[in-house]
C-alpha positions as CSV (number, residue, x, y, z in Angstrom):
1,X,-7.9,0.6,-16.0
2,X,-7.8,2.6,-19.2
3,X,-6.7,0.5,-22.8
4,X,-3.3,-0.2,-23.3
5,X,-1.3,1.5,-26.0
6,X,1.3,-1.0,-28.0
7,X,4.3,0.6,-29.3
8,X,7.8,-1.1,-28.7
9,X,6.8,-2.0,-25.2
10,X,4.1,-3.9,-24.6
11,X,2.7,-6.2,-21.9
12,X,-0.2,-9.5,-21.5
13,X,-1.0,-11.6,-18.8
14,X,-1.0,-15.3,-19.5
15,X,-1.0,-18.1,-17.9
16,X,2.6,-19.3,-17.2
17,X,3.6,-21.8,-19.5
18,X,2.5,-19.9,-22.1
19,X,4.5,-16.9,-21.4
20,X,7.6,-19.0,-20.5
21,X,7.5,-20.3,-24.3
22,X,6.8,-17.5,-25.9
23,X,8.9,-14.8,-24.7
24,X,12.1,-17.8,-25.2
25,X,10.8,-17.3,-29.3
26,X,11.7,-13.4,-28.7
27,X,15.6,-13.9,-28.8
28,X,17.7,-10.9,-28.6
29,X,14.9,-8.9,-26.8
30,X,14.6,-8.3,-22.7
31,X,11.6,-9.4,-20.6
32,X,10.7,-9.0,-16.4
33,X,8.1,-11.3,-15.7
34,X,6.0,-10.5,-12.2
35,X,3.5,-12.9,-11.0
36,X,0.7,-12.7,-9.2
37,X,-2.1,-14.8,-8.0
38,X,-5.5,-14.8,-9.2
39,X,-7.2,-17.3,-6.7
40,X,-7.1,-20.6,-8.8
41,X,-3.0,-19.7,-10.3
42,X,-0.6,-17.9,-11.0
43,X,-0.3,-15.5,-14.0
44,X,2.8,-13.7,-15.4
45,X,3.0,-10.0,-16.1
46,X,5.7,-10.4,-18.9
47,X,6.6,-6.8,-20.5
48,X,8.9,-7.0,-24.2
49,X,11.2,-4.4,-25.1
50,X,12.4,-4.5,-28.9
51,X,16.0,-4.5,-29.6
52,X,16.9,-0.8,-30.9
53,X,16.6,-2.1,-34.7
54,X,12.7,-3.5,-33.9
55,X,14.1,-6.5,-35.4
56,X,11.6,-8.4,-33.2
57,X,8.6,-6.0,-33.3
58,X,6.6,-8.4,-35.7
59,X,7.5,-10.8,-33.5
60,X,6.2,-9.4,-30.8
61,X,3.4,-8.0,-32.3
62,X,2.2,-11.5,-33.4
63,X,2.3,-12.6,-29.7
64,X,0.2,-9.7,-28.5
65,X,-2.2,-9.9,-31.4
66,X,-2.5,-13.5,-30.7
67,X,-2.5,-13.2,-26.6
68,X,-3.0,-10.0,-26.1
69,X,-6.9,-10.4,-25.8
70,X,-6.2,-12.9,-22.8
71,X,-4.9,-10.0,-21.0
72,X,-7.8,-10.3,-18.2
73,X,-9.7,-13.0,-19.2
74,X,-6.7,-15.4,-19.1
75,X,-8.0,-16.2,-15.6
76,X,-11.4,-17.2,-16.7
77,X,-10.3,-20.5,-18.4
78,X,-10.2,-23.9,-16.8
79,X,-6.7,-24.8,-14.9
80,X,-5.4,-28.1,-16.7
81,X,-4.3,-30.2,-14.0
82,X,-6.1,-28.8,-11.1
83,X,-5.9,-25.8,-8.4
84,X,-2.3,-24.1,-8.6
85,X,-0.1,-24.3,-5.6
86,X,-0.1,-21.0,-3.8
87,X,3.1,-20.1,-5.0
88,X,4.5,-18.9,-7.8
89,X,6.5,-21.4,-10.4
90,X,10.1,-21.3,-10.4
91,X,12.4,-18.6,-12.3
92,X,13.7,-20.2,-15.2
93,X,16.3,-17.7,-14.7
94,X,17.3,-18.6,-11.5
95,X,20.6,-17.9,-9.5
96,X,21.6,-19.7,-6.6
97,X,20.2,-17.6,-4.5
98,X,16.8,-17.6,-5.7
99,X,16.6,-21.7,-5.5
100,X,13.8,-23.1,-3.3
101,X,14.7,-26.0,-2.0
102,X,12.8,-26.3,1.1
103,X,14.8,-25.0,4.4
104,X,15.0,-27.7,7.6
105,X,11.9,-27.2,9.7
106,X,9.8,-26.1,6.6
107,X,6.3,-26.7,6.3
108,X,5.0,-29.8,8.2
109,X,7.2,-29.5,11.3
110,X,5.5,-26.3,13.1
111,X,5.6,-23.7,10.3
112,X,2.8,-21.2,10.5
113,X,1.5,-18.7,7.7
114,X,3.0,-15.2,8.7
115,X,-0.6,-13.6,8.1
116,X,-3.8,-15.8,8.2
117,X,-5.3,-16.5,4.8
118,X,-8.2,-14.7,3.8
119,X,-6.5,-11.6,5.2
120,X,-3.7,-10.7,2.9
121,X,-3.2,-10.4,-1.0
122,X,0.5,-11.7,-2.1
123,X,1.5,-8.8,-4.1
124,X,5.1,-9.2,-5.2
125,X,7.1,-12.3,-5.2
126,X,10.7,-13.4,-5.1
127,X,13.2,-12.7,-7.7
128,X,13.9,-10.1,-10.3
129,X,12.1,-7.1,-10.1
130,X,13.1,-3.5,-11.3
131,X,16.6,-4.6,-12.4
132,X,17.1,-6.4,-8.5
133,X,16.6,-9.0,-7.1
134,X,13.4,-9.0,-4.8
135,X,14.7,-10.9,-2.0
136,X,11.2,-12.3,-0.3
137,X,7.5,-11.7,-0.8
138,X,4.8,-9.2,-0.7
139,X,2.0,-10.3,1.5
140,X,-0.3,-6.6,1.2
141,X,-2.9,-6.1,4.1
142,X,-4.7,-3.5,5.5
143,X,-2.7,-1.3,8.5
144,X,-2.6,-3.2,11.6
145,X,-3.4,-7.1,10.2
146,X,-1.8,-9.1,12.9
147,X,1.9,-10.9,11.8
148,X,2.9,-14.1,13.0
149,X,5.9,-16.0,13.9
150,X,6.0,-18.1,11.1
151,X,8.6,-20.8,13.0
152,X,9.3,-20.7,16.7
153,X,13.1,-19.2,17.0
154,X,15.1,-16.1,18.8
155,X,15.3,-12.6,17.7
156,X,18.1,-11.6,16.5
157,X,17.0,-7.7,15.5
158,X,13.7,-6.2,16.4
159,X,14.1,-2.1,15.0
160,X,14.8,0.5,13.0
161,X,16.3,-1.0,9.5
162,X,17.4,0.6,6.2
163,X,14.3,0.4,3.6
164,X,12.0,-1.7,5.9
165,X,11.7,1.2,8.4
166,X,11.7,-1.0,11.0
167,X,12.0,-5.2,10.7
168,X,12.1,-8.1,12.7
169,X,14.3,-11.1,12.2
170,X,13.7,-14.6,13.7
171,X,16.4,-16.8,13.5
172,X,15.8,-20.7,14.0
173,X,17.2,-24.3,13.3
174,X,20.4,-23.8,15.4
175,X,21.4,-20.5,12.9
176,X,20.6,-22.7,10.1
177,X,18.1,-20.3,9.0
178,X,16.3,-16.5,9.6
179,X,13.1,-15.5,8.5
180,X,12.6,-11.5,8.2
181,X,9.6,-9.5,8.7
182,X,9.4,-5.9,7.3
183,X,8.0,-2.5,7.2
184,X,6.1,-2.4,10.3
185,X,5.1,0.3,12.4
186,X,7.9,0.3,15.8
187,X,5.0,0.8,18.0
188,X,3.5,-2.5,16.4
189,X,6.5,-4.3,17.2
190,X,5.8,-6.9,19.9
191,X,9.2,-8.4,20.6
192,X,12.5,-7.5,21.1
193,X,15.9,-8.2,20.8
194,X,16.5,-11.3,22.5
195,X,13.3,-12.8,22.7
196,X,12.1,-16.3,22.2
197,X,9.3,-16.7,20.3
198,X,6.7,-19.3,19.3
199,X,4.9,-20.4,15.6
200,X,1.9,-18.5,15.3
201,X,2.8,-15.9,18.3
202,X,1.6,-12.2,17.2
203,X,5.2,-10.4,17.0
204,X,4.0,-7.0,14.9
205,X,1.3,-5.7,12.9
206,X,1.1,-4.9,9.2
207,X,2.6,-1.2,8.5
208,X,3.5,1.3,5.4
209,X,7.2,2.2,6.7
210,X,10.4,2.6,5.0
211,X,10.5,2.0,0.8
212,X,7.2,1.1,1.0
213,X,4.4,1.3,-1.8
214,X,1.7,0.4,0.2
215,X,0.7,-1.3,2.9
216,X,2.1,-4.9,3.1
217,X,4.6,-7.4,5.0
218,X,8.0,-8.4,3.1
219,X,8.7,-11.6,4.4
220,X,11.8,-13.5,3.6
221,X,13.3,-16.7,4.1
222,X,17.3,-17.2,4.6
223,X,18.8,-20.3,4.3
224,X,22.6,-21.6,4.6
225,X,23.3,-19.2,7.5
226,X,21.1,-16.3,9.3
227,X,20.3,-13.1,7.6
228,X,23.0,-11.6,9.4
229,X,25.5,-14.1,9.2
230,X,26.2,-15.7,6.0
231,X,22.8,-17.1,4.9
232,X,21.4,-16.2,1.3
233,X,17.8,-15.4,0.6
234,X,15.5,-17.8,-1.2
235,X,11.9,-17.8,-2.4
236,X,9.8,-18.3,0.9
237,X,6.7,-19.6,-0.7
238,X,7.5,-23.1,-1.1
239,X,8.4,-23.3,2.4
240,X,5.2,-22.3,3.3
241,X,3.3,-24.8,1.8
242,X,1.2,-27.0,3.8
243,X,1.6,-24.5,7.0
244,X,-0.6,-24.1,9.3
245,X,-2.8,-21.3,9.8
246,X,-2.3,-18.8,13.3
247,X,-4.6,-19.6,16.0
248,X,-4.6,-15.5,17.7
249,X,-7.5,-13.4,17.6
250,X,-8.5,-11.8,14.2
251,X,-7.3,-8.9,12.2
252,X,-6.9,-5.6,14.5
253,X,-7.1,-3.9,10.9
254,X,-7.5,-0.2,11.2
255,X,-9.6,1.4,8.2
256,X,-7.7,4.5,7.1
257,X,-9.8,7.5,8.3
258,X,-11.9,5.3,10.7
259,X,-9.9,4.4,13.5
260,X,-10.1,5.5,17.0
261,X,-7.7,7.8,17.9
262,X,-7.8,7.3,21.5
263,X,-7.1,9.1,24.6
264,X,-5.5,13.0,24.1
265,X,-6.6,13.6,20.3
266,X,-8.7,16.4,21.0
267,X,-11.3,16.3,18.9
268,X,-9.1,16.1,15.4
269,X,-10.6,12.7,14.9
270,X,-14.0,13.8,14.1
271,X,-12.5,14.0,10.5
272,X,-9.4,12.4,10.3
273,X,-10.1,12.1,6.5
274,X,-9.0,14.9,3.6
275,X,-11.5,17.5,2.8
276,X,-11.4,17.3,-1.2
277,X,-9.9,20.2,-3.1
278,X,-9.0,21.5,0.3
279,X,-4.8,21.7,-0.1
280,X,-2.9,22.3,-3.6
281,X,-3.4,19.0,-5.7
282,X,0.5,18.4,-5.9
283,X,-0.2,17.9,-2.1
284,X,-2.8,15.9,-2.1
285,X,-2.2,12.3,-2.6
286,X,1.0,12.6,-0.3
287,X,-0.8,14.2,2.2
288,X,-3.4,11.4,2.2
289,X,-0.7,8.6,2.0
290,X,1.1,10.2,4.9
291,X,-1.9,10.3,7.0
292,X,-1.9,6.2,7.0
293,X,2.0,6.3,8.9
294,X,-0.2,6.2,12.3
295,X,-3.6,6.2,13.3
296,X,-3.2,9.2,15.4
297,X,-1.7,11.6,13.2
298,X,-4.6,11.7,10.5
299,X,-4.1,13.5,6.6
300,X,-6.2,16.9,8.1
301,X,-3.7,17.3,11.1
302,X,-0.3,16.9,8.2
303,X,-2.3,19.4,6.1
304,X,-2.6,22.2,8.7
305,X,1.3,21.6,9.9
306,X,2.4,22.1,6.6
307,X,0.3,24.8,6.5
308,X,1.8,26.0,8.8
309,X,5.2,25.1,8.8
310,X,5.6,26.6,4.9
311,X,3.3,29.7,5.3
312,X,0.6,28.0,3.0
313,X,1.8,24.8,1.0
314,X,5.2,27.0,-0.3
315,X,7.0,24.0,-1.9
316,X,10.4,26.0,-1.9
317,X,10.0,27.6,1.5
318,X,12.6,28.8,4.2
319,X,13.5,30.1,7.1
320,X,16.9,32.3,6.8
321,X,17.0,32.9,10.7
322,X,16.3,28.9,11.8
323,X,17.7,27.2,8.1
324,X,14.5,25.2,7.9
325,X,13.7,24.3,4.4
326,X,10.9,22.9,2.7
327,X,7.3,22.5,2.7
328,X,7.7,20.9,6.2
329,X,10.4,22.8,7.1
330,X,13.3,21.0,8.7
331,X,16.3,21.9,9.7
332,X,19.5,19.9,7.9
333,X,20.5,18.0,10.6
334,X,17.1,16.7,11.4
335,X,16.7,16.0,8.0
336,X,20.1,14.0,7.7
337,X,18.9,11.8,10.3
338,X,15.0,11.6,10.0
339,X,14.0,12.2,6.4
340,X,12.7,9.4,4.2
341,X,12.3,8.5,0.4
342,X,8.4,8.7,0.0
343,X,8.4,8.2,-3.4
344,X,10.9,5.5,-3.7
345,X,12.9,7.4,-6.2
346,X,16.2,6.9,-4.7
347,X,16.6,10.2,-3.3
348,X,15.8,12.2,-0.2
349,X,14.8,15.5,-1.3
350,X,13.9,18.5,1.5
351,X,12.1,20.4,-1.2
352,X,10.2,17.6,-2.6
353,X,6.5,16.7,-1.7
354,X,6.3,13.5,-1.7
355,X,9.3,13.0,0.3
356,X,8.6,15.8,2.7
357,X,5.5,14.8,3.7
358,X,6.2,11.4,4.1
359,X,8.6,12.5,6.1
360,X,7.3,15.4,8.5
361,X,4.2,11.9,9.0
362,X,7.3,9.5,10.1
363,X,8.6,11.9,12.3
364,X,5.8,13.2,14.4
365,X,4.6,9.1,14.8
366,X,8.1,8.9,16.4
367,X,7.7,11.8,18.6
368,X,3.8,11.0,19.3
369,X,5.3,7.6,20.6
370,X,8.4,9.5,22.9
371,X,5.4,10.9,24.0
372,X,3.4,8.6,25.1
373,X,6.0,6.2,26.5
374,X,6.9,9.8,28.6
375,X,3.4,10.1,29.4
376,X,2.7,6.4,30.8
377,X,5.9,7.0,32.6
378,X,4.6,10.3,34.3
379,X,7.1,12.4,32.7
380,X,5.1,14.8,30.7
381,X,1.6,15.8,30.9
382,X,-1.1,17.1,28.4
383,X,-2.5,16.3,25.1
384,X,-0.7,13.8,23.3
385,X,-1.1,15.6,19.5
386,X,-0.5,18.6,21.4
387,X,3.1,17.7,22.8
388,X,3.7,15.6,19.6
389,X,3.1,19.0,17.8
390,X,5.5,20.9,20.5
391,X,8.1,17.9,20.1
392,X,8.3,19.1,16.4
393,X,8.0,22.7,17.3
394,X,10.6,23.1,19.8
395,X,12.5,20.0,20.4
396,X,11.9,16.6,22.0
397,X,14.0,17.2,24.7
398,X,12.7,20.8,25.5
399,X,9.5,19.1,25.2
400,X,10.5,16.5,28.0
401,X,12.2,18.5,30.2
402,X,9.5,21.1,30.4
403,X,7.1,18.0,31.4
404,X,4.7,19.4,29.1
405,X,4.5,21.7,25.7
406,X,7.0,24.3,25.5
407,X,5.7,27.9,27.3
408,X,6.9,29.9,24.4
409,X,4.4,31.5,22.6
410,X,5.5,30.7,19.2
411,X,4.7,26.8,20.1
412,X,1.7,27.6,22.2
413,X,0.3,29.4,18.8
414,X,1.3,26.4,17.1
415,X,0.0,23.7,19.1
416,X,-3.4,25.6,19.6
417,X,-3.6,26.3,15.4
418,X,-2.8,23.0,13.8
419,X,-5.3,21.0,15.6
420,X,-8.4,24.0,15.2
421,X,-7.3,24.2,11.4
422,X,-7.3,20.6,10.8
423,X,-10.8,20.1,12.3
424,X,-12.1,23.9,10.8
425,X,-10.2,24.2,7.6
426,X,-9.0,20.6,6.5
427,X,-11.1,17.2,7.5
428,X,-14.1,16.2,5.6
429,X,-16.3,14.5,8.9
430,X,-18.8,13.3,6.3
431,X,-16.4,11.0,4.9
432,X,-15.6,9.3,8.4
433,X,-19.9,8.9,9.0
434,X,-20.4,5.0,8.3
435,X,-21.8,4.2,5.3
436,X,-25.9,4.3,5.5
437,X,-25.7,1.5,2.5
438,X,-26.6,-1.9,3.4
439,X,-26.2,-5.5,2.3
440,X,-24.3,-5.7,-1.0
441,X,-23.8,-2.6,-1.7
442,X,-22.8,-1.8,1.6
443,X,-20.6,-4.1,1.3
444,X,-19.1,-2.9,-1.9
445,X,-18.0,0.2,-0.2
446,X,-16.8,-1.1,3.0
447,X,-14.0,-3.0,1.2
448,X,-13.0,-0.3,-1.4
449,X,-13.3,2.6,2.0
450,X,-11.1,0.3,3.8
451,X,-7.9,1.0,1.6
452,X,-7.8,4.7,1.1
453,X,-4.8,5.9,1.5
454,X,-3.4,3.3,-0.9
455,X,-1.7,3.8,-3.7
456,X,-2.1,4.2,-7.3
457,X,-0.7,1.5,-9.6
458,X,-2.1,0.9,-13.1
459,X,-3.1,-2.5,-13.9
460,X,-3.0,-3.2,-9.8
461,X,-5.7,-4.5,-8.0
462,X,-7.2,-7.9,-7.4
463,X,-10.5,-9.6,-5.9
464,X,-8.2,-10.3,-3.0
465,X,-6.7,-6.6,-2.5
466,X,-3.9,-4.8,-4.2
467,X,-1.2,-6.4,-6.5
468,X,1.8,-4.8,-8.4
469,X,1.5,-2.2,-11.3
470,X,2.3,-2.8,-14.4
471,X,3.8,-1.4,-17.3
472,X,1.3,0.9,-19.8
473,X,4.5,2.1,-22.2
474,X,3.5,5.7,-21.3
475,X,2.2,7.9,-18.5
476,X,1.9,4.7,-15.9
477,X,5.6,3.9,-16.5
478,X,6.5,7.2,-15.8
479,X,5.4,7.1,-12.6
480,X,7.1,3.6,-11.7
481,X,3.7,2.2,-11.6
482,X,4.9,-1.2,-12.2
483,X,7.1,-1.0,-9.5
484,X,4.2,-0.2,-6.8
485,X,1.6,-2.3,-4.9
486,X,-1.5,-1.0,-5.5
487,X,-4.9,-0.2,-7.3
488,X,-6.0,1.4,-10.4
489,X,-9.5,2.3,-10.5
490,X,-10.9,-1.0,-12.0
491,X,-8.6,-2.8,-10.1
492,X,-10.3,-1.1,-6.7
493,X,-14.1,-2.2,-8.4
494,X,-13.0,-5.5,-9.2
495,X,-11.8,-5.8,-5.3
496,X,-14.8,-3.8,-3.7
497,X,-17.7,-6.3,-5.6
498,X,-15.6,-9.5,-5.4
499,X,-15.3,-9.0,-1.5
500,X,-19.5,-8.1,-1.5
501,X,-20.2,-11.3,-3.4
502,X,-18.3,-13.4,-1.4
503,X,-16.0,-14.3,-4.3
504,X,-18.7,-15.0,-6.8
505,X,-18.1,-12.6,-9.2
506,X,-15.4,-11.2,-10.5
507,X,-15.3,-8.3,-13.0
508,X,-13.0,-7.9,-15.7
509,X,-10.3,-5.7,-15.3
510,X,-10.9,-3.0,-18.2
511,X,-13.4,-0.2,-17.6
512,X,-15.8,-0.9,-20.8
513,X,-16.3,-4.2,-20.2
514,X,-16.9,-3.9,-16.5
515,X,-19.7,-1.4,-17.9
516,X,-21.0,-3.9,-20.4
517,X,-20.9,-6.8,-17.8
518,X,-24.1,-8.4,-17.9
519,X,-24.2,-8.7,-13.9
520,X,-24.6,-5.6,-13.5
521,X,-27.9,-4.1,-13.9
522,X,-28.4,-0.6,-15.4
523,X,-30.1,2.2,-13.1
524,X,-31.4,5.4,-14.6
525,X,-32.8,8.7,-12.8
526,X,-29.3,10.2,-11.7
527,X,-28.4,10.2,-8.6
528,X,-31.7,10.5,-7.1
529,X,-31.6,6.6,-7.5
530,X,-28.1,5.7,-6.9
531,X,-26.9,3.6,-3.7
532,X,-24.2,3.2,-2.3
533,X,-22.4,0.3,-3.6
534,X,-23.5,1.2,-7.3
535,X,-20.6,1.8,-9.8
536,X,-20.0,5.1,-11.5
537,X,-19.1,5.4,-15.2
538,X,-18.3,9.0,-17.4
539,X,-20.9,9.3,-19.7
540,X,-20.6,8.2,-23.4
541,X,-20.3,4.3,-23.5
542,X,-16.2,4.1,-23.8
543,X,-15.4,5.2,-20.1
544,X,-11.5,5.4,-19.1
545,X,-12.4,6.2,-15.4
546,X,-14.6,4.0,-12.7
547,X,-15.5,4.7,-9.0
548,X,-17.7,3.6,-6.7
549,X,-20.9,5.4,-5.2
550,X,-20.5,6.2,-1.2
551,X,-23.8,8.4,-0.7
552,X,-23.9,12.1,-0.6
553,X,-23.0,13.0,-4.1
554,X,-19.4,11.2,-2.9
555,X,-17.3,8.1,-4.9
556,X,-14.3,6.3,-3.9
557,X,-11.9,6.3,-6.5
558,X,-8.5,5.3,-7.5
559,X,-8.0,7.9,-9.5
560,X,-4.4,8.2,-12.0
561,X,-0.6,8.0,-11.5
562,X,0.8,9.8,-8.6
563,X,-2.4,9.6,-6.5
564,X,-4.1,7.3,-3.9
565,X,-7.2,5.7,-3.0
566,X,-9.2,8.6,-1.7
567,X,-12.6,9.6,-1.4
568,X,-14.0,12.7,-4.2
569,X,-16.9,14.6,-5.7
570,X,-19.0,12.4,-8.2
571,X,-19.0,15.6,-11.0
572,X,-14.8,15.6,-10.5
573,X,-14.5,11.7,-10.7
574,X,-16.8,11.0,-13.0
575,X,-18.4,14.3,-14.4
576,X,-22.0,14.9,-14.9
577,X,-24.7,12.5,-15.6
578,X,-23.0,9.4,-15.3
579,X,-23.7,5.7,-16.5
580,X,-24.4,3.5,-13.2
581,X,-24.6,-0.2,-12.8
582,X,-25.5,-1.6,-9.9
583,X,-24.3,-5.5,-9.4
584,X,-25.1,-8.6,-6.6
């Protein structure tokens, strides 16, 4: 995380009674105040905005000079009173529907966590956030952590939804109450409409769908009716005090670029991970971030079809005879009914990256799953990324009812090309080889690796896994940084060595003093003596940038606004001769 700049926005992070009482002194100014959870309590992210006149900029100024230097070592000083409750305090703004008076059958009487503890970071709570009201909380976990029932109740919606992609919704206590699940993958959904379901049954897996920053479960909590029928959403962490952990088998958590792809692949998944420099920069991060939709259509195999699809990454590209448009090239009724928002900016734009990769990714996991459910039922035949490929080609139902990729030789050119480009022209196979580090900083890497794909958010990024953005007054704001769940490039160190040290240390979140930190021990001789695991700084004692060594002359980096997680060159991450510390 680079230094802050303080103009007429500025932010800190202090502990919460401070912030309450301080920001009440700033009368006549605004203030959004995010929390999140360091381990021991919760800390507010509380931005102030002058009023037009700066009548309160001295003001203000005297808070930041005063607290300001708290910022990230707030969390190192003793808790008066004890271990904070896992849950953040209440709003002093609250409106009814933000109460949290605890629901009938609340923790106690057979309430279990949603995701087991140890396996999830809580990212964004309840309340106000970006002018709305945030109507559960953020529990971020890698793809595929198992979600559980968190009370025994029936289903009242198990599908497609409007900005959760897809949700589940339990309702319980005789329609007293619902709890909602969102943004999950549908082929992770476990139940359906109708069911009856038990605490601590598996009923989905984490996902990345819908207005999504990252992946995470929203999980809410509806009280005074269902979420469908007259209830009102209230904070659900309360309620889950004092429940009990799920008893199912571990996390199934697949590590972006690492998973099996399974049966019909071909051999695409011999680098499902994104050669560096290999597709237009504006590409890249959304090409990566579409690559974690599903595990079987990887960030190489959405770079050739785009290639494809657009004649070469041609961001305004289009067909006359067909009326495809865009880099991913789809057709306006298709894109009425099956294009997304990937960049959350309230709009779904054809010619826009972000949103047409996110996009062309959603779609072909929907087709790859008509697919295989065709497959198991003997309707089709062939490779599955091969008929998923046709599906977009030529139609689903041509696909279907030819039992097998369409004959035509425009989709038996494409269906041949994509996969042999993706595997030739596009994957990076050294980046999917495990990691020849061991202990610590193996260790290091293998919990940093595990989240590529994520993305960027300055300020984000915790000892437990990502957290919420927040606000820089410049560049980071305008990218909505505060408004996503995700890492900035200390924030990914600070998680990759707390994981290794089994929680024992924790670096501070600001790139000089995480080089200065006297844990970590100094190694010279280039990169002749670098592991993996060691930490990379630019040269010159006052570093803006950090990443973490993999092996091979390779880092993994969160590297600015607009990007993701992602694996890169030392020299274009760090540049030449860099400082390295090597910690545990």
């Amino acid at each position: 995380m680079k230094a802050q700049q303080v103009n007429t926005k500025f932010g800190a992070v202090l502990p919460h009674d401070q912030i309450a009482h301080k920001t009440g002194e700033l009368t006549g100014t605004s203030h959004d105040v995010g929390w999140f959870f360091d381990g021991d309590r919760w800390l507010s992210v509380a931005i102030l905005t002058s009023k037009p006149s700066g009548g309160d900029q001295a003001a203000g100024n005297e808070i930041i000079k005063k607290f300001a230097k708290k910022v990230f070592d707030a969390r190192k000083e003793p808790v008066v009173g004890g271990t904070a409750d896992r849950a953040p305090p209440a709003s002093s703004s609250a409106t009814p529907s933000s109460q949290s008076a605890p629901a009938d059958g609340g923790a106690g009487d057979g309430t279990t966590m949603p995701i087991k503890t140890g396996d999830y970071q809580l990212s964004s709570p309840f309340g106000p956030r970006g002018g709305e009201n945030h109507q559960g909380s953020d529990f971020a976990a890698p793809l595929g952590t198992p979600i559980y029932a968190a009370h025994e109740g029936k289903v009242a919606a198990s599908g497609p939804a409007s900005g959760f992609g897809n949700w589940i919704i339990v309702d319980f206590n005789d329609g007293k109450a619902s709890n909602v699940y969102g943004h999950m993958r549908a082929a992770d959904l476990k139940v359906t409409t109708g069911d009856t379901v038990k605490a601590g049954q598996q009923i989905a897996a984490v996902g990345n769908e819908g207005q999504s920053s990252g992946p995470h479960l929203h999980f809410e909590l509806w009280q005074g009716g269902t979420r469908l029928q007259g209830g009102h959403a209230v904070d659900p962490m309360p309620w889950l005090r004092g429940a009990s952990q799920p008893s199912g088998s571990g996390a199934n958590v697949e590590l972006v670029g690492a998973v099996d792809r399974g049966t019909g692949c071909g051999d695409v998944a011999t680098g499902s991970t994104l050669k560096p420099g290999s597709v237009p920069a504006e590409f890249e991060p959304w090409i990566i971030k579409a690559g974690t939709v599903c595990p079987e259509i990887s960030a190489p195999l959405i770079a050739a079809q785009t290639h494809q699809e657009s004649g070469g990454f041609q961001v305004q590209a289009t067909n006359p005879k067909s009326g495809a448009a865009g880099p991913a090239q789809f057709m306006a009724a298709t894109w009425a009914a099956k294009g997304v928002d990937g960049d959350g900016d309230g709009k779904k734009d054809i010619y826009s990256i972000a949103d047409s990769m996110m996009s062309m990714a959603h779609y072909d996991c929907e087709l790859l799953g008509i697919m295989r459910d065709a497959m198991s039922a003997g309707k089709v035949h062939g490779d599955l990324v091969e008929l998923t490929l046709s599906a977009y080609n030529c139609g689903p139902g041509a696909t279907l009812a030819a039992g097998s990729p369409c004959q035509n030789a425009e989709t038996q050119h494409y269906i041949k090309i994509i996969p042999a480009r993706a595997r030739t022209v596009y994957a990076n196979p050294d980046a999917d080889t495990p990691v020849s580090g061991e202990g610590f900083g193996g260790r290091v890497v293998a919990a940093a690796m595990k989240w590529r794909g994520t993305t960027y958010a300055w300020g984000g990024g915790t000892g437990r896994g990502p957290s919420m953005g927040i606000r820089d007054g410049g560049v980071a704001d305008s990218f909505g940084d505060f408004q996503k769940i995700g890492f900035d490039c200390s924030g990914l160190v600070i998680h990759g060595v707390f994981q290794a040290s089994g929680g024992t240390i924790e670096l501070p979140h600001y790139t000089v003093s995480q080089l200065n930190d006297k844990r970590g021990k100094p190694v010279t001789g280039g990169q002749a003596k670098w592991l993996p695991g060691d930490i990379l700084f630019p040269a010159g004692g006052n570093p803006q940038h950090v990443a973490i060594y993999i092996g091979d002359g390779k880092v993994v980096e969160a590297p600015q606004s607009g990007d993701v997680v992602k694996v890169s060159p030392v020299a274009s991450a760090v540049g030449a001769n860099p400082d390295a510390r090597r910690f545990g």
